[in-house]
VOPAGU-2260 file (C-alpha; in pm, 1 decimal, decimal comma):
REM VOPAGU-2260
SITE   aa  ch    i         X         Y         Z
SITE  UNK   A    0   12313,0   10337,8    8851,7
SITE  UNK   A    1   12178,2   10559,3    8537,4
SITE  UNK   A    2   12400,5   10793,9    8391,9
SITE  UNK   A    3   12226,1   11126,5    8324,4
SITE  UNK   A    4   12192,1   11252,4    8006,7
SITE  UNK   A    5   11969,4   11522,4    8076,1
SITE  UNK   A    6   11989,6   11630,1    8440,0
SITE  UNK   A    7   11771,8   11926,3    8574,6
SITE  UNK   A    8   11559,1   12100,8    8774,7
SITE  UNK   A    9   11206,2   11909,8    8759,6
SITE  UNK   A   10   10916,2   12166,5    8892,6
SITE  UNK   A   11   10672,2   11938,4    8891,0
SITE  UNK   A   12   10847,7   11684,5    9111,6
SITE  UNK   A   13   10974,1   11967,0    9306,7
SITE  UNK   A   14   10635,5   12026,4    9449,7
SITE  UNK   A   15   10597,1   11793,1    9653,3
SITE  UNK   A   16   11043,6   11763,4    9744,3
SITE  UNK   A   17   11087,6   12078,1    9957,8
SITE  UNK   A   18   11491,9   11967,0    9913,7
SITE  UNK   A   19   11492,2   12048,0    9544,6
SITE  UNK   A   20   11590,0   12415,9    9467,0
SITE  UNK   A   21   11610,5   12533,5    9101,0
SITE  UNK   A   22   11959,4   12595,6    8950,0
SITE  UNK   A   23   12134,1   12931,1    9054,1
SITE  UNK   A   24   12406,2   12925,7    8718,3
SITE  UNK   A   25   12423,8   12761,0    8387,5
SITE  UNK   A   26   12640,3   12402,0    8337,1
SITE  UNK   A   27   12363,4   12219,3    8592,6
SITE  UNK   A   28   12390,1   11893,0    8336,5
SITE  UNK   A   29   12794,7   11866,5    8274,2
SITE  UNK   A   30   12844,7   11925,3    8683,7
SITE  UNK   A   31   12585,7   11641,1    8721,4
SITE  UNK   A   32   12720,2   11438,2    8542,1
SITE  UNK   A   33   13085,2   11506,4    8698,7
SITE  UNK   A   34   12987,7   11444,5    8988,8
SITE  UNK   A   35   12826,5   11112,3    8909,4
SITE  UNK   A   36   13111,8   11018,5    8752,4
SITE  UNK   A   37   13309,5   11055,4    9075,0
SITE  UNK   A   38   13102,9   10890,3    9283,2
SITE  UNK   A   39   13095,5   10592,3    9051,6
SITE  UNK   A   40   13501,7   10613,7    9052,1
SITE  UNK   A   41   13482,3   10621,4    9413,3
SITE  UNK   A   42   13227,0   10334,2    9469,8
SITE  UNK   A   43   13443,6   10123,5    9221,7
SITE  UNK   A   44   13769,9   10214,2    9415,4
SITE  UNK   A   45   13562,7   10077,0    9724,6
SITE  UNK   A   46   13532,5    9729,4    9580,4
SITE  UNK   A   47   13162,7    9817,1    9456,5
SITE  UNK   A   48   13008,7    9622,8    9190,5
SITE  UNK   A   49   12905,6    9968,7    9014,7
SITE  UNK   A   50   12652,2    9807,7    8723,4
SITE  UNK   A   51   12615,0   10135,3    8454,9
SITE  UNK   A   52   12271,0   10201,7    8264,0
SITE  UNK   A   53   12310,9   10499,8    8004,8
SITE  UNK   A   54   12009,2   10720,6    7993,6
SITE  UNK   A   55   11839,2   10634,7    7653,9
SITE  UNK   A   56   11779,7   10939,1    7396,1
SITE  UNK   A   57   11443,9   11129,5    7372,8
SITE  UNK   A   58   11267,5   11328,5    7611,4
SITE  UNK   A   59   11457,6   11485,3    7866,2
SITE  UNK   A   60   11440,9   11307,2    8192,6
SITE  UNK   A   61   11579,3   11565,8    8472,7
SITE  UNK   A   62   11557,6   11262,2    8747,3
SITE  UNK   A   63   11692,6   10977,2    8550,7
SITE  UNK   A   64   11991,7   10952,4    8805,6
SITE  UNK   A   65   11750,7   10838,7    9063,1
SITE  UNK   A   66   11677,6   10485,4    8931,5
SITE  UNK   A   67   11606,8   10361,2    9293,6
SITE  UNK   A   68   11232,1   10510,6    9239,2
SITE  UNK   A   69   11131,4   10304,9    8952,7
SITE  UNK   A   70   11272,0    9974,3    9046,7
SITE  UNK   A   71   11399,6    9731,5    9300,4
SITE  UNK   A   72   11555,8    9405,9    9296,7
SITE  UNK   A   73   11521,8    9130,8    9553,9
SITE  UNK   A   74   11715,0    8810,2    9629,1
SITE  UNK   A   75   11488,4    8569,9    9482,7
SITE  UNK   A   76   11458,8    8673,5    9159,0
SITE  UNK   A   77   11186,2    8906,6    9184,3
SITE  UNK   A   78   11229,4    9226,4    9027,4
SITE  UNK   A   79   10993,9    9555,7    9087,2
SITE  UNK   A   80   10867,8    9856,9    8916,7
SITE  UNK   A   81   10670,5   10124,5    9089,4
SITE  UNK   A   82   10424,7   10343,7    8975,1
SITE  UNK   A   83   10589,0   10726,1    9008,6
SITE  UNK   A   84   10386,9   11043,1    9097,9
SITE  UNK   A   85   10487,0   11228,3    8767,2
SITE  UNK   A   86   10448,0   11131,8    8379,7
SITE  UNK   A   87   10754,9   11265,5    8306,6
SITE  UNK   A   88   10963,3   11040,1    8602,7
SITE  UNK   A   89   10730,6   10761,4    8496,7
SITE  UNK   A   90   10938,0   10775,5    8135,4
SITE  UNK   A   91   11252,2   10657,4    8343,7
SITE  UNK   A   92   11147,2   10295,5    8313,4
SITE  UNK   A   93   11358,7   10137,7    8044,8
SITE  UNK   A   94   11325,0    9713,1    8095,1
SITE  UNK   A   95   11434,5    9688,4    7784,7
SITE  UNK   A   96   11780,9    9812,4    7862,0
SITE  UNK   A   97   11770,9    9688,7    8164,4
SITE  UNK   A   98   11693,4    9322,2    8138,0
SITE  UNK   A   99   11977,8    9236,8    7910,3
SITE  UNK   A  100   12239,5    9425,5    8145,1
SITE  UNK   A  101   12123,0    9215,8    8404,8
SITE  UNK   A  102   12167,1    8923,9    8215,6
SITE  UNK   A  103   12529,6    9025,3    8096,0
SITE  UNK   A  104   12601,7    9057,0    8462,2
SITE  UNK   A  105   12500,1    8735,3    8582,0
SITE  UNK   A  106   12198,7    8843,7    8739,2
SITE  UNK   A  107   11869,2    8579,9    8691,1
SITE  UNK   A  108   11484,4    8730,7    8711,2
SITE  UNK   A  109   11227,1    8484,8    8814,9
SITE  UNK   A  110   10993,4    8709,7    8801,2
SITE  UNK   A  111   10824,0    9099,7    8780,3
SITE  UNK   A  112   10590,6    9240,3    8991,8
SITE  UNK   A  113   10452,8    9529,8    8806,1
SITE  UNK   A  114   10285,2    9797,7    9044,0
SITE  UNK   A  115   10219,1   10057,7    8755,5
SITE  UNK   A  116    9894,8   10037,7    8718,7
SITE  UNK   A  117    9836,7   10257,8    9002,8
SITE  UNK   A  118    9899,5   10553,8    8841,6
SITE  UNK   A  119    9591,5   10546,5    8660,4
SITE  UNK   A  120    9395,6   10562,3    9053,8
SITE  UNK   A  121    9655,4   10887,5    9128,7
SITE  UNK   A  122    9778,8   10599,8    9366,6
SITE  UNK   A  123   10168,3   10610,5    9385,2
SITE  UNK   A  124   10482,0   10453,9    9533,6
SITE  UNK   A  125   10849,5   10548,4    9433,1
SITE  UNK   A  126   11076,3   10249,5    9536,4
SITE  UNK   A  127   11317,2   10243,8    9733,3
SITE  UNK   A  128   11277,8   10614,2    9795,0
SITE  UNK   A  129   10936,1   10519,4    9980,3
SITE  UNK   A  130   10981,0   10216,3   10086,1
SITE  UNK   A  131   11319,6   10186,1   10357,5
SITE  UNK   A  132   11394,3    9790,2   10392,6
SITE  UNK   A  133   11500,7    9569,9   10620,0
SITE  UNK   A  134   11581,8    9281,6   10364,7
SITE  UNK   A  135   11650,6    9003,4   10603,8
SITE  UNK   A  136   11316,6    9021,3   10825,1
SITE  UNK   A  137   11114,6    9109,4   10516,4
SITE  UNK   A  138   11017,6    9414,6   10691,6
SITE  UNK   A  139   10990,1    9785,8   10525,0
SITE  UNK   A  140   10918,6   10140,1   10689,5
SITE  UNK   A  141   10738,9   10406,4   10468,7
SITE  UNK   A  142   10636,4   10747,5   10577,2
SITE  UNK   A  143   10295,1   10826,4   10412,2
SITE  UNK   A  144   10294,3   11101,7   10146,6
SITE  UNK   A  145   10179,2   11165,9    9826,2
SITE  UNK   A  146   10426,1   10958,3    9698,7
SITE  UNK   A  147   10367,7   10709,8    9932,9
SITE  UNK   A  148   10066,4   10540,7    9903,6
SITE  UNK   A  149    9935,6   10273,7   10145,1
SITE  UNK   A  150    9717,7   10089,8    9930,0
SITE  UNK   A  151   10004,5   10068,9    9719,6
SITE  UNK   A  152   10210,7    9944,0    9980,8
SITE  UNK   A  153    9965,8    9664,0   10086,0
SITE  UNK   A  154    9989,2    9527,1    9725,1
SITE  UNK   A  155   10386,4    9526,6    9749,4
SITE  UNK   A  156   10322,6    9342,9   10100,0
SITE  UNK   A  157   10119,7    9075,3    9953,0
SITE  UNK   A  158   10329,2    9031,9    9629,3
SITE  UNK   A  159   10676,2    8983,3    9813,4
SITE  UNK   A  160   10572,8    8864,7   10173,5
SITE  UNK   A  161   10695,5    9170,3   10313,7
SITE  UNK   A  162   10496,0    9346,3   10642,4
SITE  UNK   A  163   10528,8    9769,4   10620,2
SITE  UNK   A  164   10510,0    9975,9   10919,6
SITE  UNK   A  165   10380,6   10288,6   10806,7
SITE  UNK   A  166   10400,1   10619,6   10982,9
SITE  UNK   A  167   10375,8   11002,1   10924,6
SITE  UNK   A  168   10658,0   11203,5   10902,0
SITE  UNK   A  169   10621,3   11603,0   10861,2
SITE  UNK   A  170   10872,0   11917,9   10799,9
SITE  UNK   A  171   10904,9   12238,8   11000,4
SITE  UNK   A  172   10585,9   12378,7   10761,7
SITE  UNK   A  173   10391,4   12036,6   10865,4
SITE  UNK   A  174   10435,3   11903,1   10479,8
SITE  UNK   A  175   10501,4   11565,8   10448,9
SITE  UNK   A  176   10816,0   11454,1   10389,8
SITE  UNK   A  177   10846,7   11336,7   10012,9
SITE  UNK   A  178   11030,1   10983,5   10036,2
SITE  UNK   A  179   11111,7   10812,6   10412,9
SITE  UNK   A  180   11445,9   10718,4   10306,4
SITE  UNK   A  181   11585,3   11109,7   10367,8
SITE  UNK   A  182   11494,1   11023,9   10717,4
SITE  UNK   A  183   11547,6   10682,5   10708,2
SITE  UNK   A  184   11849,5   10493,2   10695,0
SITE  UNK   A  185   11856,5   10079,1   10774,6
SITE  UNK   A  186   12162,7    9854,4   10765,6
SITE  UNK   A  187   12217,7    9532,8   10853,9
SITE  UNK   A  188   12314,9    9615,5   11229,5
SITE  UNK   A  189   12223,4   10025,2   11219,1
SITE  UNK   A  190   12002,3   10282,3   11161,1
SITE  UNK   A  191   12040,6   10619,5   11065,3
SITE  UNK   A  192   11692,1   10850,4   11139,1
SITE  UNK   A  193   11569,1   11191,1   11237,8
SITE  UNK   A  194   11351,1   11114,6   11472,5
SITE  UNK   A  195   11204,4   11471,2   11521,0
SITE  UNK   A  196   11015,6   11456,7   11209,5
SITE  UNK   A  197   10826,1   11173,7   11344,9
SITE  UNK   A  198   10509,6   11262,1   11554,3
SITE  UNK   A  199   10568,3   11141,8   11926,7
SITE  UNK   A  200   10329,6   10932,3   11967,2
SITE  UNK   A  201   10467,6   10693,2   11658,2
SITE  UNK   A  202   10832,7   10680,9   11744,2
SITE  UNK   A  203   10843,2   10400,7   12014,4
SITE  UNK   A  204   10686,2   10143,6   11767,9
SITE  UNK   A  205   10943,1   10275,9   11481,8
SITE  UNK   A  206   11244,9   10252,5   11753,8
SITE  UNK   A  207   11103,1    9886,0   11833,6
SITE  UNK   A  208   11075,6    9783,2   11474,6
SITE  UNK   A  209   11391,9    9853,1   11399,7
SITE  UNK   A  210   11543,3    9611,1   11598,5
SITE  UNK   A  211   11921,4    9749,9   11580,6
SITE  UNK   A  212   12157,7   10007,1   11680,1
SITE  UNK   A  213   12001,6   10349,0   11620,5
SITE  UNK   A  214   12200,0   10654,7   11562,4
SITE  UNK   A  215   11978,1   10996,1   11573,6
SITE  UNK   A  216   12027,3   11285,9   11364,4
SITE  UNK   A  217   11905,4   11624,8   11376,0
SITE  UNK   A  218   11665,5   11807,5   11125,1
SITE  UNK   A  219   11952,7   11972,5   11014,2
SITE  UNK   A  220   12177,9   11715,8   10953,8
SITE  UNK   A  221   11873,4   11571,5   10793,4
SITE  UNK   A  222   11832,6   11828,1   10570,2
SITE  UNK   A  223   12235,8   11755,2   10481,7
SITE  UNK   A  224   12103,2   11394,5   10347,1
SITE  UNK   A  225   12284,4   11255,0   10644,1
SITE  UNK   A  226   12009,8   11013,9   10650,8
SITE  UNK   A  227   12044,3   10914,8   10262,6
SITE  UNK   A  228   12299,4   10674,3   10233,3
SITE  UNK   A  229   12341,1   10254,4   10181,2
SITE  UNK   A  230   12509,6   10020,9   10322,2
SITE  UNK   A  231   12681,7    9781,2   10029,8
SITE  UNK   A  232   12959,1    9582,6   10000,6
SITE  UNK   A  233   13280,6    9637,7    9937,7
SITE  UNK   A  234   13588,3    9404,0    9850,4
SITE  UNK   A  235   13601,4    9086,2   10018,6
SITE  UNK   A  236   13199,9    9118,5   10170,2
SITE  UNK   A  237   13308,4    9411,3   10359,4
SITE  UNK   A  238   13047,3    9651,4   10449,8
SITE  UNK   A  239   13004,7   10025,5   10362,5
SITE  UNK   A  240   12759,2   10295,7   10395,2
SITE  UNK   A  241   12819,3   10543,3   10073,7
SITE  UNK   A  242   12670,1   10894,6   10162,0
SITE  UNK   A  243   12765,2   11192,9   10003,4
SITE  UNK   A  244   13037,9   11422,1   10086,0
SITE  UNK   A  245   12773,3   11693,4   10274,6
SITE  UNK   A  246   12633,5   11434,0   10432,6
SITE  UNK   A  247   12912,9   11290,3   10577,2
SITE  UNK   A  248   13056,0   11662,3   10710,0
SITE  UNK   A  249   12701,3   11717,6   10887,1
SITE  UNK   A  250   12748,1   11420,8   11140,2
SITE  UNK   A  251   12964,6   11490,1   11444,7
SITE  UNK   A  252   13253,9   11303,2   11548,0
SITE  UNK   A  253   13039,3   11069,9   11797,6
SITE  UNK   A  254   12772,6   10966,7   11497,7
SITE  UNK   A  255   13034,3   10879,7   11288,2
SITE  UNK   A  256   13233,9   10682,7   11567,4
SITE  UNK   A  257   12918,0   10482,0   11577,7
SITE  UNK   A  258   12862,5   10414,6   11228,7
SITE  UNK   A  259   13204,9   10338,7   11153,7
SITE  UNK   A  260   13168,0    9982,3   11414,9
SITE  UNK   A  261   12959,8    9904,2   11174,8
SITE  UNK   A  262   13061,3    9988,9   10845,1
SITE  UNK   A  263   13348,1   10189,7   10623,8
SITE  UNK   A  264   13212,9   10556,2   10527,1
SITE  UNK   A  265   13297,8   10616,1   10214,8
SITE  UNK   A  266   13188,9   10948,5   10074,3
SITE  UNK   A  267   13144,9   11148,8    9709,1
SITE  UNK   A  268   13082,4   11514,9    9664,5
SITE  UNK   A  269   12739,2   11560,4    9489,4
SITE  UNK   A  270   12623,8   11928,2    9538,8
SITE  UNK   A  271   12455,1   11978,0    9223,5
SITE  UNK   A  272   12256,5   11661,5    9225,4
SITE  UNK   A  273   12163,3   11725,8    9550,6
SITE  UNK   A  274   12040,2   12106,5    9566,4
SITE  UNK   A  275   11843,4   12091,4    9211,2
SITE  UNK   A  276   11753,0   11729,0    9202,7
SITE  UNK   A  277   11682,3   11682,7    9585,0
SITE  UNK   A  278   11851,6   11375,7    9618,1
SITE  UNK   A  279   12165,5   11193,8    9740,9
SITE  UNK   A  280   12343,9   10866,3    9694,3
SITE  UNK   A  281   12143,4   10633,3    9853,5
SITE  UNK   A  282   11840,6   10792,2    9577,4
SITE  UNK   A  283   12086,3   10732,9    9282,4
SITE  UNK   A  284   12175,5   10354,6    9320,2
SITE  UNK   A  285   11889,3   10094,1    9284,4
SITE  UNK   A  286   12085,7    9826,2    9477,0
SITE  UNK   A  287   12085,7    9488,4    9304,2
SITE  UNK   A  288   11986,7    9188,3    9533,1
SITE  UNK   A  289   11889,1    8918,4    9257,3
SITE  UNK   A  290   12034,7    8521,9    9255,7
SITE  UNK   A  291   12322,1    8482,5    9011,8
SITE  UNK   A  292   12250,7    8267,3    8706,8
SITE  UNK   A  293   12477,1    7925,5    8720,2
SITE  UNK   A  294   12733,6    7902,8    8507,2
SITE  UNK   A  295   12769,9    7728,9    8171,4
């Protein structure tokens, strides 16, 4: 997880992320970064392995707390870095921090696939917030938008042995959808999706793919992030899906019955982060998979 140093409303991001609203008082930054602070508290409380990466100084970087866009990790030793849809999210990237953290962690690299060239085709895909996966059949799900792009996608497919199903998935106004993973939610025996934003004819092979329990939300409760959390793990290997606190309070007392035979909700309040950056938790944690390194 990055700690904000800058948090704020990003227009040009906001284009194309009908969930991001601009600021309605002053104090948008300090709430931020209350609020990550909580959810970090609560995470560790949880038994989460909460690994902390500090913003670095210079330009101000409004969506630094969403470092799920710029990289992913993967269990053997591959690590990824996407190519982001504007210059001033692209200046989130920060290996140099990173890499050493990792290694003070335990964590090994084997490798980097570097998908950043793309951005100099207008070709882009933001991580985890694109791509939804399903780690242990080394399958993904990506709704196409302009973030989203599937020649990007087939590189990422080749690199890691990974197969994508790719599908459209629209708002009320018929815009696209900015990353699938606010309507997209895949643990290792669940799903969480709004299937409504999905065109009809595409849903059966989405249901099929994802080969596990499905709980349905509504649009609404998508537009609550209820679809935006993660499954990790918790003391002891136990499983949890961390959503925020709004997201949580949208589902109804037979969606979270479901979920909970699979995993432990654990919430965090996150207004802020959510209404100007247009994001939840499962956008602010860039979930680390990698081998650990052996000891001595």
């Amino acid at each position: 997880m990055v700690r904000p140093r800058a948090f704020g409303f990003h227009a040009e991001a906001a284009a194309s992320n009908a969930f991001a609203r601009p600021p309605a008082g002053a104090g948008v930054a300090a709430r931020a970064m209350a609020e990550f602070d909580m959810l970090v508290e609560t995470l560790d409380r949880s038994g989460v392995e909460v690994i902390l990466l500090h913003e670095r100084d210079g330009p101000e970087r409004p969506d630094a707390v969403f470092p799920n866009n710029w990289v992913s990790f993967h269990a053997d030793g591959t690590l990824v870095l996407y190519p982001m849809a504007t210059e001033r999210r692209r200046q989130e990237l920060d290996t140099e921090a990173l890499m050493p953290l990792l290694k003070q962690h335990g964590y090994l690299v084997r490798q980097t696939v570097d998908l950043t060239p793309h951005v100099i085709a207008g070709r882009y895909l933001e991580g985890t917030g694109s791509l939804v996966f399903d780690r242990p059949r080394q399958r993904a799900f990506a709704s196409r938008s302009v973030r989203t792009d599937p020649a990007v996608v087939a590189e990422f497919d080749r690199a890691l042995g990974y197969s994508t199903l790719l599908f459209d998935a629209v708002d009320r106004s018929g815009q696209p959808i900015y990353h699938t993973n606010v309507l997209l939610s895949v643990g290792s025996e669940f799903a969480i999706l709004c299937s409504e934003v999905v065109p009809e004819k595409q849903r059966n092979e989405l249901f099929e793919s994802l080969e596990r329990t499905v709980v349905e939300v509504s649009y609404d409760q998508m537009q609550q992030f209820a679809c935006n959390g993660i499954e990790l793990r918790g003391r002891g290997g136990t499983p949890l899906l961390a959503m925020s606190a709004a997201a949580l309070s949208s589902l109804a007392p037979p969606q979270i019955r479901s979920l909970e035979r699979f995993a432990e909700l654990v919430a965090s309040p996150i207004p802020t982060i959510e209404e100007v950056g247009g994001g939840s938790v499962r956008c602010m944690i860039a979930d680390v998979h990698l081998p650990r390194r052996e000891p001595g």
